[in-house]
MIMAR-667011 format. One line per field, with one value per atom (N, C-alpha, C): residue number from 1; atom name; x, y, z. Coordinates in pm, whole numbers, plus 50000, padded with zeros to 5 digits. Example, Ala and Ser with C-alpha at 12.3 -4.5 7.8 and 13.67 -1.06 7.14 Angstrom:
// MIMAR-667011
milum <- 1, 1, 1, 2, 2, 2
nuvo <- N, CA, C, N, CA, C
u <- 51319, 51230, 51320, 51285, 51367, 51290
v <- 49431, 49550, 49670, 49775, 49894, 50003
w <- 50780, 50780, 50780, 50708, 50714, 50787
***
This chain:
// MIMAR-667011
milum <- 1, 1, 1, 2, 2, 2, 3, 3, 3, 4, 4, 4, 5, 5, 5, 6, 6, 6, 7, 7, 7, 8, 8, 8, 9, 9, 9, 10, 10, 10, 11, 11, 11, 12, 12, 12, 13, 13, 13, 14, 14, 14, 15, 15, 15, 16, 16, 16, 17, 17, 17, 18, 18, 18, 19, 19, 19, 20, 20, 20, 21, 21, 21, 22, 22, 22, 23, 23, 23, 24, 24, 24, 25, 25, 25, 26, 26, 26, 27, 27, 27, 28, 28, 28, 29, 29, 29, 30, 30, 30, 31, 31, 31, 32, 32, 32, 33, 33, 33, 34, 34, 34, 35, 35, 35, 36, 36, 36, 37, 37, 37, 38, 38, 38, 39, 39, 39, 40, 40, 40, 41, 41, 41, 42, 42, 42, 43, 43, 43, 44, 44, 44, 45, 45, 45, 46, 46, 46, 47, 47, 47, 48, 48, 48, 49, 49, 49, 50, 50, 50, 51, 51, 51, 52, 52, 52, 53, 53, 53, 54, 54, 54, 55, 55, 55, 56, 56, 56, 57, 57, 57, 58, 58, 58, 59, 59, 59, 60, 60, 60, 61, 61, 61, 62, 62, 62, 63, 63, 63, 64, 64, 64, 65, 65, 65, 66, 66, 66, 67, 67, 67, 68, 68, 68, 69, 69, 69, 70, 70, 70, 71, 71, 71, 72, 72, 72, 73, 73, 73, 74, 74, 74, 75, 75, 75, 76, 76, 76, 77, 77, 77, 78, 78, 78, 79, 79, 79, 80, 80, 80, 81, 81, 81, 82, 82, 82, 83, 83, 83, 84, 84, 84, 85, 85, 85, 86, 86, 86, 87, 87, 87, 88, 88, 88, 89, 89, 89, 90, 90, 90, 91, 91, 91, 92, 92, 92, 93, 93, 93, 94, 94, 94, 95, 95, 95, 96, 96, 96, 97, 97, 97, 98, 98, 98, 99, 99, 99, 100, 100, 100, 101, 101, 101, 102, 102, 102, 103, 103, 103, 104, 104, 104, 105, 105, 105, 106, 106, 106, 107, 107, 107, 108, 108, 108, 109, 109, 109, 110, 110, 110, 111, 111, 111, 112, 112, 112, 113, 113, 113, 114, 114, 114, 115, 115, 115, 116, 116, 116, 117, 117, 117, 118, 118, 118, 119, 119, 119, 120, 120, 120, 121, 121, 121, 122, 122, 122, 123, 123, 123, 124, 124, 124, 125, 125, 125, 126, 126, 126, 127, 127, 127, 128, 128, 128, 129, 129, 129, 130, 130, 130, 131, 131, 131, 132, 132, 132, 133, 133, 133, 134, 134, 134, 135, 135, 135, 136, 136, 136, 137, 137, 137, 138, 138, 138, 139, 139, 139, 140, 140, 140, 141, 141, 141, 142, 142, 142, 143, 143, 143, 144, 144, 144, 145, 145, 145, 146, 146, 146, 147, 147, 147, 148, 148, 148, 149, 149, 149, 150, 150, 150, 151, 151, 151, 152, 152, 152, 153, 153, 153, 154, 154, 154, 155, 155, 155, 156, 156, 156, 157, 157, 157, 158, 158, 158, 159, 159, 159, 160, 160, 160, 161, 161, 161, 162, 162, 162, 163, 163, 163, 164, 164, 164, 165, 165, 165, 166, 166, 166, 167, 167, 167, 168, 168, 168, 169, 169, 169, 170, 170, 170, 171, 171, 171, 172, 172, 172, 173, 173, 173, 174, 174, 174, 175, 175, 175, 176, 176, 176, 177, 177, 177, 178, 178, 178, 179, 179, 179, 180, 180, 180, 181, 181, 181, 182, 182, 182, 183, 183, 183, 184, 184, 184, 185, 185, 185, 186, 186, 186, 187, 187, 187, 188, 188, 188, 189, 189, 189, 190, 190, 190, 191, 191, 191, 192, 192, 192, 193, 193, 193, 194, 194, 194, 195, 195, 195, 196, 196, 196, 197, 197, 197, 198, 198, 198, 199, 199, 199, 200, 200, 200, 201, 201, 201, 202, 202, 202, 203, 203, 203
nuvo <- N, CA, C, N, CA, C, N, CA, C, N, CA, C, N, CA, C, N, CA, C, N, CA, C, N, CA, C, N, CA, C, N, CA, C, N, CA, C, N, CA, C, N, CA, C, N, CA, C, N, CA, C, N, CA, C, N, CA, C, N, CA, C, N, CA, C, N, CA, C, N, CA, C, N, CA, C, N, CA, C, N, CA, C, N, CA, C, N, CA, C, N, CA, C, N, CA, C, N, CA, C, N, CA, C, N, CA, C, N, CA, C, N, CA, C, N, CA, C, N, CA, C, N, CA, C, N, CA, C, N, CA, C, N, CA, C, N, CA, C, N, CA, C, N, CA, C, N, CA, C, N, CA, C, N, CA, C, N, CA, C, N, CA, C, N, CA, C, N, CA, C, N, CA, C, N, CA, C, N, CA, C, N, CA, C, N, CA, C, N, CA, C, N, CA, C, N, CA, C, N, CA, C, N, CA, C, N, CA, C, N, CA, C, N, CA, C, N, CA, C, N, CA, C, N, CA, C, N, CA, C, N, CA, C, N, CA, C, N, CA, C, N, CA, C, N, CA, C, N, CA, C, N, CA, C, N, CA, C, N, CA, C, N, CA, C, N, CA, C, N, CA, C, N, CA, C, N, CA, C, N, CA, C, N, CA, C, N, CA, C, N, CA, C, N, CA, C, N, CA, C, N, CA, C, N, CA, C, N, CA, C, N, CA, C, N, CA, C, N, CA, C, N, CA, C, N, CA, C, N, CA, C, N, CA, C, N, CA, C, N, CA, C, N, CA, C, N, CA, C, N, CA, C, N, CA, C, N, CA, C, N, CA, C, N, CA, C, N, CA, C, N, CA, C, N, CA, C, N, CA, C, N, CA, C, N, CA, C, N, CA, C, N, CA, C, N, CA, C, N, CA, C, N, CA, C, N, CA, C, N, CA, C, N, CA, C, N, CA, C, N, CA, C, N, CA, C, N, CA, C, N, CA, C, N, CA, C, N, CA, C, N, CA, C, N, CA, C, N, CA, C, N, CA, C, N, CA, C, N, CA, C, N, CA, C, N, CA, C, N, CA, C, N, CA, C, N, CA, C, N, CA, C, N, CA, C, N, CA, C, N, CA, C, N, CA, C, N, CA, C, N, CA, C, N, CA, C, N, CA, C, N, CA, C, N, CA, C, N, CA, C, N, CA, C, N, CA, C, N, CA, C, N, CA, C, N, CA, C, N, CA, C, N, CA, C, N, CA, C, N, CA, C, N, CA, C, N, CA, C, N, CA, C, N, CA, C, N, CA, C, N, CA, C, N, CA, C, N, CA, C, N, CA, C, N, CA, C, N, CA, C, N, CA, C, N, CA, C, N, CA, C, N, CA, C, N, CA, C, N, CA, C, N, CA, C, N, CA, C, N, CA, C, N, CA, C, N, CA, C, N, CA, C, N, CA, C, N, CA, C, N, CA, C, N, CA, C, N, CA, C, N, CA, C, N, CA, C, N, CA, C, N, CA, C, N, CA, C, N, CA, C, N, CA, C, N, CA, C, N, CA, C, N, CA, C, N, CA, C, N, CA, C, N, CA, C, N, CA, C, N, CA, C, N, CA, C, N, CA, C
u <- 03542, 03568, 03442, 03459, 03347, 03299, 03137, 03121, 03078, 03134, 03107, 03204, 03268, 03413, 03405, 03301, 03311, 03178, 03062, 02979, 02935, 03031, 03032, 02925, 02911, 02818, 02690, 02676, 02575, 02453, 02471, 02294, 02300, 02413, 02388, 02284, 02279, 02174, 02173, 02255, 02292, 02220, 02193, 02125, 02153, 02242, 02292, 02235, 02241, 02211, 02012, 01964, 01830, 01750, 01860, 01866, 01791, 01742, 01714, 01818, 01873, 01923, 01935, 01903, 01864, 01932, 01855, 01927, 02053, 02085, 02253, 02358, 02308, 02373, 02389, 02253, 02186, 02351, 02342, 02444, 02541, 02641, 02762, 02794, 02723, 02769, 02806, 02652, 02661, 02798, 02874, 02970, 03136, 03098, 03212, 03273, 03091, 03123, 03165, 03122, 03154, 03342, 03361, 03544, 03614, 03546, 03647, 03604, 03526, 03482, 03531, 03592, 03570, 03780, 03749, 03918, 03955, 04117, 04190, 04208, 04194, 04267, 04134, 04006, 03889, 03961, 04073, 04115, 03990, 03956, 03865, 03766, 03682, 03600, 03590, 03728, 03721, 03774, 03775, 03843, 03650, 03597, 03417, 03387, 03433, 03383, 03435, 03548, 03619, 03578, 03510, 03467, 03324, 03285, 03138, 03148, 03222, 03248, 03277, 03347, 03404, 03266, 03186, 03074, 02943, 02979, 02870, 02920, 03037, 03100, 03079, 03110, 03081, 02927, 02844, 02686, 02665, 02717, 02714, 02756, 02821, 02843, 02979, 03055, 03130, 03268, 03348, 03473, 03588, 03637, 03748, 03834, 03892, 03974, 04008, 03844, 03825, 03821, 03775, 03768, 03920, 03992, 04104, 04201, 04183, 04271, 04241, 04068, 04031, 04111, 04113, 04120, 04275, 04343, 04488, 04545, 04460, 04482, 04450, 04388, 04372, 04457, 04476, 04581, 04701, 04755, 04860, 04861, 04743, 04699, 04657, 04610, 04622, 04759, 04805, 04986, 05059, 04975, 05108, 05079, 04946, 04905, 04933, 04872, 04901, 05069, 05159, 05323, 05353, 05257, 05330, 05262, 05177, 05172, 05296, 05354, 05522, 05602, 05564, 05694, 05652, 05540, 05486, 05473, 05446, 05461, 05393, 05434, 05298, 05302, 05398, 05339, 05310, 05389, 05320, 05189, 05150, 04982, 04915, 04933, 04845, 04828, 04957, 04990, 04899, 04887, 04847, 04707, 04665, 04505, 04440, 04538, 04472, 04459, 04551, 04557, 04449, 04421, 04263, 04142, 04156, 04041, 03997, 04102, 04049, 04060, 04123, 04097, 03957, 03913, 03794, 03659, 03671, 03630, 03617, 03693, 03758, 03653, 03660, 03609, 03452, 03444, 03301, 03257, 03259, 03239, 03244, 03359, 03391, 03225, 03216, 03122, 02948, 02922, 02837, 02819, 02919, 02912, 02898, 02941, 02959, 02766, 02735, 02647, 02515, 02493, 02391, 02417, 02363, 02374, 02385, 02504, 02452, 02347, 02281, 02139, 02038, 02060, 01923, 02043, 02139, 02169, 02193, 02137, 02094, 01939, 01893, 01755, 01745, 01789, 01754, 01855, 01960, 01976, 01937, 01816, 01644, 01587, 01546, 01480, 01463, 01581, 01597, 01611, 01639, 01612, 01762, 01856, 01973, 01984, 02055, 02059, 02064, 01979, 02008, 02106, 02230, 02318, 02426, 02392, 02507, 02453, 02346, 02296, 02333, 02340, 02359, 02510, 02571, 02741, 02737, 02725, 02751, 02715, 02598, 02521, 02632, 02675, 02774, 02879, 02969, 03103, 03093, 03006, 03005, 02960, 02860, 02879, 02990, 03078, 03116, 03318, 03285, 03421, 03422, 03312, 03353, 03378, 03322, 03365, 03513, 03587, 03741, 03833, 03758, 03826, 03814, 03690, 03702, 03824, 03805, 03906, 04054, 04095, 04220, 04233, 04151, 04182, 04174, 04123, 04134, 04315, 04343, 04454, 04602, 04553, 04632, 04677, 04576, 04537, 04605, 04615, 04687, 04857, 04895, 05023, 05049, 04999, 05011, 05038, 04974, 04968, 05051, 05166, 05309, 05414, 05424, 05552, 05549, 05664, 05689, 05811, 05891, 05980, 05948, 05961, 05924, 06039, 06082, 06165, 06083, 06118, 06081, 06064, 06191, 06198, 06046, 06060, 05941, 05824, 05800, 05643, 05632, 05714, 05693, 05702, 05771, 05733, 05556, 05534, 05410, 05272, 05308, 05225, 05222, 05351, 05330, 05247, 05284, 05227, 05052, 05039, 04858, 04787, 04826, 04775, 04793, 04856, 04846, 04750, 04739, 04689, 04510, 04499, 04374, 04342, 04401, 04387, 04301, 04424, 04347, 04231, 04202, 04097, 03918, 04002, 03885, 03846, 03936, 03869, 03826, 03859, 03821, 03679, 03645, 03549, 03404, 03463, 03394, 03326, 03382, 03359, 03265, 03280, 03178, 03057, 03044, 02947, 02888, 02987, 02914, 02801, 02901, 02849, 02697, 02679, 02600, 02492, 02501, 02387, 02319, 02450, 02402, 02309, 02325, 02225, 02093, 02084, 01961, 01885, 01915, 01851, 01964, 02030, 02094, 02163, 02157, 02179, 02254
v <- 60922, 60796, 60751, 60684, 60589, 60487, 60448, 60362, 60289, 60211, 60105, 60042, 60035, 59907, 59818, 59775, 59605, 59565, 59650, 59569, 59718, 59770, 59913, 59878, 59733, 59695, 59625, 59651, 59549, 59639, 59742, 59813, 59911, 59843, 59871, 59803, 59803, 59744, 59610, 59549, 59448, 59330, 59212, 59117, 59052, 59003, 58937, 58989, 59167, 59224, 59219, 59158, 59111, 59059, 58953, 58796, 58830, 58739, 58710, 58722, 58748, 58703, 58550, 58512, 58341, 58317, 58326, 58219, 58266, 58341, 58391, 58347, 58361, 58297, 58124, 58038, 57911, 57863, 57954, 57952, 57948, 58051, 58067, 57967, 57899, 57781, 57658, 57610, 57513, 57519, 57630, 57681, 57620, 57712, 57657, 57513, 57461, 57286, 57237, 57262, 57215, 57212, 57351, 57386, 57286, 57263, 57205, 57062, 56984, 56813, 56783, 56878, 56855, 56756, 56634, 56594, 56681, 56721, 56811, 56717, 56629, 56555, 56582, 56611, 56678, 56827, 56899, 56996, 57099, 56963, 57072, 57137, 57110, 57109, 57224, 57237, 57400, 57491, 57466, 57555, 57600, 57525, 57542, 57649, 57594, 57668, 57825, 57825, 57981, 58027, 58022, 58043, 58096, 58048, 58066, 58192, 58167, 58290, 58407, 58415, 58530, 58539, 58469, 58540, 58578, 58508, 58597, 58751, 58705, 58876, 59027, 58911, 59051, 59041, 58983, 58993, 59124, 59083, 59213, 59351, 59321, 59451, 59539, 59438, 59443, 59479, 59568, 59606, 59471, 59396, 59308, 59332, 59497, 59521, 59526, 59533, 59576, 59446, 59339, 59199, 59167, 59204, 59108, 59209, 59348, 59384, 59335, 59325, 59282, 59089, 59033, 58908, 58910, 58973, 59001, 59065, 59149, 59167, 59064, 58967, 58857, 58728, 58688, 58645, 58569, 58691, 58633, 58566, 58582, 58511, 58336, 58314, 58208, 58108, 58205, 58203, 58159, 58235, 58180, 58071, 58008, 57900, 57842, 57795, 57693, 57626, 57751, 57706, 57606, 57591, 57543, 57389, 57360, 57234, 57151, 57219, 57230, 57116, 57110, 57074, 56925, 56852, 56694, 56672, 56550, 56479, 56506, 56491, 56538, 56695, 56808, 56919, 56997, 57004, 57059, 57024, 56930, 56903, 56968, 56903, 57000, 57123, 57251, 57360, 57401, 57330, 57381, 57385, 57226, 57224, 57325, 57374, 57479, 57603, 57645, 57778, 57819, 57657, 57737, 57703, 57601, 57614, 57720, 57813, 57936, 58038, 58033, 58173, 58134, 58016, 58003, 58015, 58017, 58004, 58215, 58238, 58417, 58489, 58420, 58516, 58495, 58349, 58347, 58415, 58427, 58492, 58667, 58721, 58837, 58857, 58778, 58775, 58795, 58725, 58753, 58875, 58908, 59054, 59159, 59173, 59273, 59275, 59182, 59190, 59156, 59161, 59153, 59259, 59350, 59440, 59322, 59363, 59305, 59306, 59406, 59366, 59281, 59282, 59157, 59039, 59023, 58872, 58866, 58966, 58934, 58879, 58973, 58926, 58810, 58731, 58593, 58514, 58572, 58476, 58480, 58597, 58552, 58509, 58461, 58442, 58279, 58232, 58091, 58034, 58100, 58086, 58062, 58154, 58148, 58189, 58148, 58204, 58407, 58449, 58572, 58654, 58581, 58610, 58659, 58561, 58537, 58656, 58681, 58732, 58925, 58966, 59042, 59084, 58962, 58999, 59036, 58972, 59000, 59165, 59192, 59304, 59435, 59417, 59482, 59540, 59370, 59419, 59488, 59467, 59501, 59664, 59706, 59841, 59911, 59858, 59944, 59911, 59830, 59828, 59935, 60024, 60142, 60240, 60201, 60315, 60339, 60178, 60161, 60238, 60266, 60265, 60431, 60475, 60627, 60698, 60610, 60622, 60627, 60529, 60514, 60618, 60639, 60806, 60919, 60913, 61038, 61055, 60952, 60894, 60941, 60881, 60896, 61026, 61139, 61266, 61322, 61298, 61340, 61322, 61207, 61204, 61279, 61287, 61323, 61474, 61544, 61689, 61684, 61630, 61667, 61610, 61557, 61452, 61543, 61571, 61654, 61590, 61512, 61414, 61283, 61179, 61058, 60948, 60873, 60814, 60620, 60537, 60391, 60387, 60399, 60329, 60429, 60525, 60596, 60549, 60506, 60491, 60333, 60279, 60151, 60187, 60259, 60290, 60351, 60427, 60484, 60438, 60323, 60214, 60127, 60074, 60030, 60077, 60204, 60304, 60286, 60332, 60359, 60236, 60100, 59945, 59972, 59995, 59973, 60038, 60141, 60303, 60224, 60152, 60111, 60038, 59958, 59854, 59872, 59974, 60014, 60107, 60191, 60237, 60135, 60099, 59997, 59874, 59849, 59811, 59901, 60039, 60066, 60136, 60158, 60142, 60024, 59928, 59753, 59795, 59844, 59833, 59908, 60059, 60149, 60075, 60009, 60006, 59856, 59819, 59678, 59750, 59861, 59910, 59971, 60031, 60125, 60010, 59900, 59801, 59756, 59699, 59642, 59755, 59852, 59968, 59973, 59935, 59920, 59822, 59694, 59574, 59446, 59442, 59362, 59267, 59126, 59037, 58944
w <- 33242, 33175, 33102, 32989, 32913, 33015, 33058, 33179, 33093, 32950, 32890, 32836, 32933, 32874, 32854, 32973, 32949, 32859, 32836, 32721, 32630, 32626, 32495, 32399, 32294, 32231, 32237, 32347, 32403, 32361, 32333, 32338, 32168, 32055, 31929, 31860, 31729, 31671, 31613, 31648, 31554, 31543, 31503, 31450, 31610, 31644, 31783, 31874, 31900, 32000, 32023, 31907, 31939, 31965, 31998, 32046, 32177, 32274, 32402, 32439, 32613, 32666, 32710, 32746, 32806, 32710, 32576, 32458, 32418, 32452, 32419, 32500, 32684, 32757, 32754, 32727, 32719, 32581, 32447, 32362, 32397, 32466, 32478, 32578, 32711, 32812, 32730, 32594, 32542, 32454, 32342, 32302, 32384, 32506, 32640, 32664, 32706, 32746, 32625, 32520, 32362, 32365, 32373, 32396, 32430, 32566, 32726, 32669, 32638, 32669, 32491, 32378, 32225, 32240, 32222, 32198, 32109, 32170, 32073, 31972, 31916, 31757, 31681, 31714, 31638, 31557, 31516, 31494, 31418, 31360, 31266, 31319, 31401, 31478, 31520, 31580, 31654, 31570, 31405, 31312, 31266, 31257, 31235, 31335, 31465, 31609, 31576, 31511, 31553, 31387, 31330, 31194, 31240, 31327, 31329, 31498, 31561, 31601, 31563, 31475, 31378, 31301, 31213, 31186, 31304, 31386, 31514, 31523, 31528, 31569, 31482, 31383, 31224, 31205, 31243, 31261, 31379, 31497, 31621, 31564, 31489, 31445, 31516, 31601, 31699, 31631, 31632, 31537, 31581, 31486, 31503, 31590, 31555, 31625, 31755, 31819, 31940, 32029, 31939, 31980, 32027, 31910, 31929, 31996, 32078, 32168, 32291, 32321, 32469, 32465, 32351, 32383, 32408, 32344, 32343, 32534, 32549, 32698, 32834, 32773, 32870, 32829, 32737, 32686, 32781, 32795, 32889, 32998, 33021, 33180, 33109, 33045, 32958, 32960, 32881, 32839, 32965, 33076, 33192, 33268, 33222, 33332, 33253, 33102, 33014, 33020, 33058, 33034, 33137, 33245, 33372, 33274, 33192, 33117, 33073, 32994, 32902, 33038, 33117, 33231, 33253, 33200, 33220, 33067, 33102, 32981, 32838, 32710, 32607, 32583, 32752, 32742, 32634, 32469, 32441, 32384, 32335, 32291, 32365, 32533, 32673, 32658, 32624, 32624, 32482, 32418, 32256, 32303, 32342, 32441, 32475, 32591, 32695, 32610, 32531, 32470, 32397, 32282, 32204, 32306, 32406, 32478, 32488, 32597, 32698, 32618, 32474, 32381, 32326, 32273, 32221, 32339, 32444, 32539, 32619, 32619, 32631, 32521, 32379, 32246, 32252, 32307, 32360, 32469, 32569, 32674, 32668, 32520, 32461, 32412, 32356, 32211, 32319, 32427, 32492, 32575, 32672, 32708, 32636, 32536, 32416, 32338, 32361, 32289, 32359, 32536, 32591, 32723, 32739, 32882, 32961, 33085, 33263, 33319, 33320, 33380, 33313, 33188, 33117, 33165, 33161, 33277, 33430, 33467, 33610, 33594, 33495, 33497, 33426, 33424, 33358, 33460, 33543, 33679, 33769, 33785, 33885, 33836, 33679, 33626, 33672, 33660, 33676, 33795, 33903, 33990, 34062, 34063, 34097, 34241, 34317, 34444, 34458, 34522, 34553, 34553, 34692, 34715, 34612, 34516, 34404, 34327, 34284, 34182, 34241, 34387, 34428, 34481, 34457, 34511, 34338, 34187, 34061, 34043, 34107, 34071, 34136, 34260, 34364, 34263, 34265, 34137, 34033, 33961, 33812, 33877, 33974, 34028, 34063, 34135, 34210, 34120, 34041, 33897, 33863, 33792, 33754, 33843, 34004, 34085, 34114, 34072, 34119, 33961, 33916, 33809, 33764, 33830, 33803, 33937, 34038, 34167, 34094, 34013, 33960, 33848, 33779, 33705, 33779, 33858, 33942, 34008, 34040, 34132, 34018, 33841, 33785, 33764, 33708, 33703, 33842, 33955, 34037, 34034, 34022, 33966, 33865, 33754, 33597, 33667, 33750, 33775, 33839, 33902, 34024, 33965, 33822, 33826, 33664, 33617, 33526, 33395, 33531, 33426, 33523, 33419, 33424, 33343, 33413, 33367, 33347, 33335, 33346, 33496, 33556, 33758, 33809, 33794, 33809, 33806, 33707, 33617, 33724, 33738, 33799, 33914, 33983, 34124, 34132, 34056, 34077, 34041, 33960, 33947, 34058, 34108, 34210, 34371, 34334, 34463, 34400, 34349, 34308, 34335, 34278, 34304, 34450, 34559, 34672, 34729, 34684, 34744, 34712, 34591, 34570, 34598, 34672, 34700, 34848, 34902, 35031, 35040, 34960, 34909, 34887, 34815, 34737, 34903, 35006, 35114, 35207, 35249, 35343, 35258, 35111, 35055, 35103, 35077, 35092, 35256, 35353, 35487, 35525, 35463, 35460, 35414, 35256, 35146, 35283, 35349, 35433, 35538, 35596, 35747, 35675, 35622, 35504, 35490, 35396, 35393, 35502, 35639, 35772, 35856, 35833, 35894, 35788, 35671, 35619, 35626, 35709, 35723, 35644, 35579, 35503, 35644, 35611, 35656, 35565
***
């Protein structure tokens, strides 16, 4: 597998990618709170905001396309909290609300990973003096994501090699089977990677 899914552009050349960290992260929070606290009847506001994202982006050097499939795959998770808005009063304004919030909010957060490695923001959340703990459970996940994920190609590649016809009920049974299978994997993983630290001193 490619072990750069989640910041593939983070280490091209681009004008963005030469930025500091600090000030990129320091950017994209101020960006965020801007999102969440901006009244939706400001429309324009966030038509400036998503104008000036789109030229951060084409500055990174970051392909559109690639922007707008990752934002498109999170999306729905958006889509399905925002709907439970629709059911009180006003819902849709609320529903309209929430939608460019957390997409303008998603393309930002897009727009920072893509364009700063994980480790220069760990190192600027010791820098500042972030709790340990935190800074070492972040450091963990973002490790051991690609370990779940080379686990699940391996897993797929095993199916792919015994199943010859494939119908829909299938593909969903065996999706269903693999999420489980990793699920349990990926903990009796966690227990080892615990027992493993607690024998090196980790407290």
């Amino acid at each position: 597998m490619h072990h750069d899914f989640l910041d593939r552009y983070s280490r091209s050349e681009g004008p963005l990618q030469r930025i500091s960290a600090a000030k990129k992260i320091l950017a994209a929070v101020g960006i965020v709170l801007t999102v969440i606290t901006l009244p939706i009847h400001f429309f324009w506001l966030f038509i400036v905001i998503v104008i000036g994202l789109i030229a951060l982006a084409m500055m990174s050097k970051i392909p559109m396309f690639f922007l707008l499939k990752r934002l498109l795959l999170l999306e729905p998770f958006v889509v399905c909290i925002a709907v439970l808005a629709l059911f009180q009063e006003n819902g849709g304004i609320v529903f309209a609300s929430i939608v460019i919030r957390s997409t303008l909010s998603l393309l930002t957060i897009l727009l920072l990973t893509n364009t700063t490695p994980f480790a220069e923001v760990l190192q600027v959340l010791r820098k500042y003096h972030f709790s340990p703990l935190f800074v070492t459970v972040l450091a963990l996940m973002y490790r051991y994501l690609f370990v779940l994920v080379d686990e699940l190609e391996r897993m797929q590649r095993a199916r792919a090699s015994r199943l010859f016809r494939r119908n829909h009920l299938q593909l969903w049974n065996m999706l269903s089977m693999m999420i489980g299978q990793l699920f349990i994997r990926s903990s009796e993983r966690a227990e080892r990677i615990y027992a493993a630290m607690c024998a090196r001193g980790w407290k």
